[in-house]
N, C-alpha and C positions, 0 to 999 in steps of 0.2 A: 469416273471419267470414261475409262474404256475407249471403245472406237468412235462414240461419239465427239470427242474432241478434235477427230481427223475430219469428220464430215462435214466443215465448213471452209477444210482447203481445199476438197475436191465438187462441191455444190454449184460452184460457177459454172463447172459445164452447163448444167439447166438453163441456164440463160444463152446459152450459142443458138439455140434455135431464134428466138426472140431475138437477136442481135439483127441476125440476116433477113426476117421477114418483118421486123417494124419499118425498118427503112423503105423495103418495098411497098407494105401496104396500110399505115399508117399513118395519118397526116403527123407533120413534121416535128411538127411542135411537141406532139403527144409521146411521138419516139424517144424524140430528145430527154423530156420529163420522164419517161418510166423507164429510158436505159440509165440514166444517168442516177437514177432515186435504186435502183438495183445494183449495179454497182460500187455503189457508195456504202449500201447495207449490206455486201456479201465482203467485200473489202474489209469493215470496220467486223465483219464477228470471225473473219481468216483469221484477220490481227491478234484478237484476242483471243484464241484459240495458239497461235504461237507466240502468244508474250505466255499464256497457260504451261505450256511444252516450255518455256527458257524458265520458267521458276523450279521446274522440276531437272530441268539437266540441270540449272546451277546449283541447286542442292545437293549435287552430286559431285562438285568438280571441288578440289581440294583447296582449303583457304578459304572459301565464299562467306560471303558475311553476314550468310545465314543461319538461323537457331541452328543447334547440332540435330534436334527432334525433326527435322525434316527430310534428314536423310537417314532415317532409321529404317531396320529392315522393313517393321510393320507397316509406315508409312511407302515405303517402293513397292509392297504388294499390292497395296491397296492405289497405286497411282503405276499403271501398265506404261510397259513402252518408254521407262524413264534412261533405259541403259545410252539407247541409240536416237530413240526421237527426239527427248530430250536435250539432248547437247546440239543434236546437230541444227536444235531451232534457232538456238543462242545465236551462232552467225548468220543464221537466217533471221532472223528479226533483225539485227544490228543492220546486214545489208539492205532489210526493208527501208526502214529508220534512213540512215545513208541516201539510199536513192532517192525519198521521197522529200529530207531535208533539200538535194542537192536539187532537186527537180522548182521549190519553191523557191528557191535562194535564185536559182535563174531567171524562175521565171521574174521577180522583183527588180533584176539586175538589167533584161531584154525593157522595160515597161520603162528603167529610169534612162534609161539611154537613148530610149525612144523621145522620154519627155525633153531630154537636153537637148537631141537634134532637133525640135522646134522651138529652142529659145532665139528670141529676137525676132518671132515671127507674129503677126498679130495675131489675138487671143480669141480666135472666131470659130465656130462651132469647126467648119472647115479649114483644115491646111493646106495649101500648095505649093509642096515643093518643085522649084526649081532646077528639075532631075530628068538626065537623059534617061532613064530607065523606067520603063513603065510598069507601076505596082500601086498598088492601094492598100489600105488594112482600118480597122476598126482602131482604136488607140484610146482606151479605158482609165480612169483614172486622174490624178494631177489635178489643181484648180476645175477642170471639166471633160467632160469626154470631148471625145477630139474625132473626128475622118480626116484620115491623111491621104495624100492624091497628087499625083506630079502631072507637071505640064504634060508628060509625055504619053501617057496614060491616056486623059484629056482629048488630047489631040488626036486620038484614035475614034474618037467615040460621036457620034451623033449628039447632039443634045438633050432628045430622050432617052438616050442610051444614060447620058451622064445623069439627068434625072435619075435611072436604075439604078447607077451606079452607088450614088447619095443615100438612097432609100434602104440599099443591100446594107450596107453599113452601119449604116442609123438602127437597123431592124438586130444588128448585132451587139451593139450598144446597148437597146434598148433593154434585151431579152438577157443581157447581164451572160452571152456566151462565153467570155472568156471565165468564167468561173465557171461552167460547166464543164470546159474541155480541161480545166485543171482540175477537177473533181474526178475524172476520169481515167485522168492521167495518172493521178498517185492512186486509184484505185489498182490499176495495171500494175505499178510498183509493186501495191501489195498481195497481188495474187496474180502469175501471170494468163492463169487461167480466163482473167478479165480483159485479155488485150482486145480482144474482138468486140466488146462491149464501146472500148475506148476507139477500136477505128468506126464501129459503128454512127458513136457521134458527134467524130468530126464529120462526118458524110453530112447526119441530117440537119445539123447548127447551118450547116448553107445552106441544106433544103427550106431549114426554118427562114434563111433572113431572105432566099429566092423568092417563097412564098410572099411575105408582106410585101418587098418590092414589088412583086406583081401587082397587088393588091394596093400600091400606095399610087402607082403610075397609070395603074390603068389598062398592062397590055402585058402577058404573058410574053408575047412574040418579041417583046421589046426586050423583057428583061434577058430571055433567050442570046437574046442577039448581044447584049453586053458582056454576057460570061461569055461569049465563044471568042467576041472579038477580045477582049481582055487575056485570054485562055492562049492566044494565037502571036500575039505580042507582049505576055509577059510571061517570066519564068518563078513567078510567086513573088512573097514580100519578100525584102531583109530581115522582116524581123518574124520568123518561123514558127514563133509558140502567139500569135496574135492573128485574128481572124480574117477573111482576104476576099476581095470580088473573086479571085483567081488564082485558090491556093491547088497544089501540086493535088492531083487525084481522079475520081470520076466525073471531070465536066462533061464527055458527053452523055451521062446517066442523067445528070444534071438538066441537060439541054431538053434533052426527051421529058424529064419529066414535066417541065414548061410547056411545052408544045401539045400537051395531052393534055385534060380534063385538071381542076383544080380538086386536090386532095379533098374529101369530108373532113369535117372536124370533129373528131371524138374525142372524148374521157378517159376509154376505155376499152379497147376492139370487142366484137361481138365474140358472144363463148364457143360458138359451136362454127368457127372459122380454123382454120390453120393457124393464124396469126394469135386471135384468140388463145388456142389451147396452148401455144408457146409461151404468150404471156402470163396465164395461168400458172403453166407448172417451172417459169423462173419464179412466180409469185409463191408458190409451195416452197420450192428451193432455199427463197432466201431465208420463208419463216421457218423450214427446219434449222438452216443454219444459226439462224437467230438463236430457236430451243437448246441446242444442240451446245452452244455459245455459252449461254445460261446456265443451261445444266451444269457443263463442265467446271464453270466458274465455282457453281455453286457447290458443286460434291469439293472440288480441290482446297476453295474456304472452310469446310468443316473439316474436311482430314488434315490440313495442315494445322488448324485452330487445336485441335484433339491432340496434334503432336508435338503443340509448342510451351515449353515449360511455362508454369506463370511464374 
């Protein structure tokens, strides 16, 4: 194992460049997919790099209901780092575990409570509620996706504006965000070296559904004009872990980028950009982590296999 079983909780920095300049120079969409697909893969081989680290402290802590052959002298030489990394993963992985259980468990609990406050309301792609407060949100799930929308909100708005408003939503819906901002989330959990990855794409998930509204209405200027007025009369949704014409952040980064040129749509940034070379070397990043992940797995299955009586 050696050091390489550590270089998958430290690899996520490689991806900080990339966080800060997809959002800026990458159309939306594409950010979104290739933060979020990084992420997800540097998250899942940290993990298993310290579930690697808690088999080797628990072999070591007294009682454990593990073979006695794995905490024999030969097998601690041959497995480094087991005195202190080792243990101290054990509660680091239980508080991953914890956070990440706790983080789903919410978010299922925010989605059912959402779905009860429109019981008794008709079953239409659209909801409106009857609410002095003005806020909006995407609402995933249940019998059907749903846009939620109060009068009050409404009544701010122009009617092409409200057109934006429908289309921003729908565009959130459609694009399945709210699984991507919890993909990201419990990535962060598991390594917090990822958080910047995770604010990175709650940024572009709006940029993503700014974009199609624009694209579905017709007028960049228009969609502009609803996130600012939305931005100005509301103070986000109630329900915080769900997607929003007007969630707490950078709307006016938002606004300018509406009012500027519409993004290109790439696959893939160009190699010999900035953006580019950032994306590349998260892309190294993660396949060392990945190797690194593997290996360890794989050297710690034969020495443990070698140490366990048949």
């Amino acid at each position: 194992m050696g050091v390489f079983v550590f270089l998958p909780l430290v690899l996520p920095l490689t991806a900080w460049p990339v966080a800060r300049l997809a959002e800026q120079h990458l159309h939306p969409r594409t950010a979104t997919r290739l933060l979020t697909g990084l992420a997800a893969a540097m998250a899942v081989c940290s993990s298993v790099c310290l579930g690697l680290l808690m088999v080797v402290g628990t072999a070591q802590l007294p009682g454990n209901p593990l073979p006695d052959g794995w905490s024999d002298p030969e097998v601690r030489e041959a497995v480094p780092y087991d005195e202190v990394a080792g243990r101290a993963a054990v509660p680091a992985l239980l508080a991953v575990v914890a956070a990440c259980a706790g983080t789903v468990w919410r978010h299922r609990r925010v989605r059912r409570r959402a779905h009860r406050a429109l019981a008794g309301l008709p079953g239409t792609e659209v909801a409106v509620l009857p609410d002095a407060e003005p806020y909006a949100y995407a609402l995933p799930g249940g019998r059907r996706d749903r846009v939620v929308v109060t009068t009050a909100l409404l009544s701010c708005l122009e009617p092409a504006e409200r057109r934006a408003l429908f289309a921003h939503e729908r565009a959130h819906l459609t694009g399945r965000h709210h699984r991507l901002l919890l993909a990201v989330r419990l990535a962060a959990h598991a390594n917090p070296f990822l958080h910047p990855l995770r604010t990175a794409v709650s940024y572009t998930t709006e940029r993503w559904a700014d974009e199609e509204a624009a694209e579905a209405v017709g007028s960049r200027l228009t969609v502009a004009r609803a996130i600012g007025k939305a931005a100005l009369v509301s103070r986000g949704t109630p329900v915080p872990t769900l997607a929003g014409l007007a969630l707490p952040g950078p709307v006016p980064r938002r606004v300018a980028a509406l009012l500027a040129p519409a993004p290109a749509a790439r696959a893939w940034p160009p190699v010999f950009t900035a953006v580019g070379m950032a994306a590349w070397t998260a892309a190294a990043g993660t396949a060392v982590s990945a190797m690194s992940s593997a290996n360890s797995a794989l050297t710690l299955a034969f020495v443990l296999h070698a140490a366990t009586p048949l």
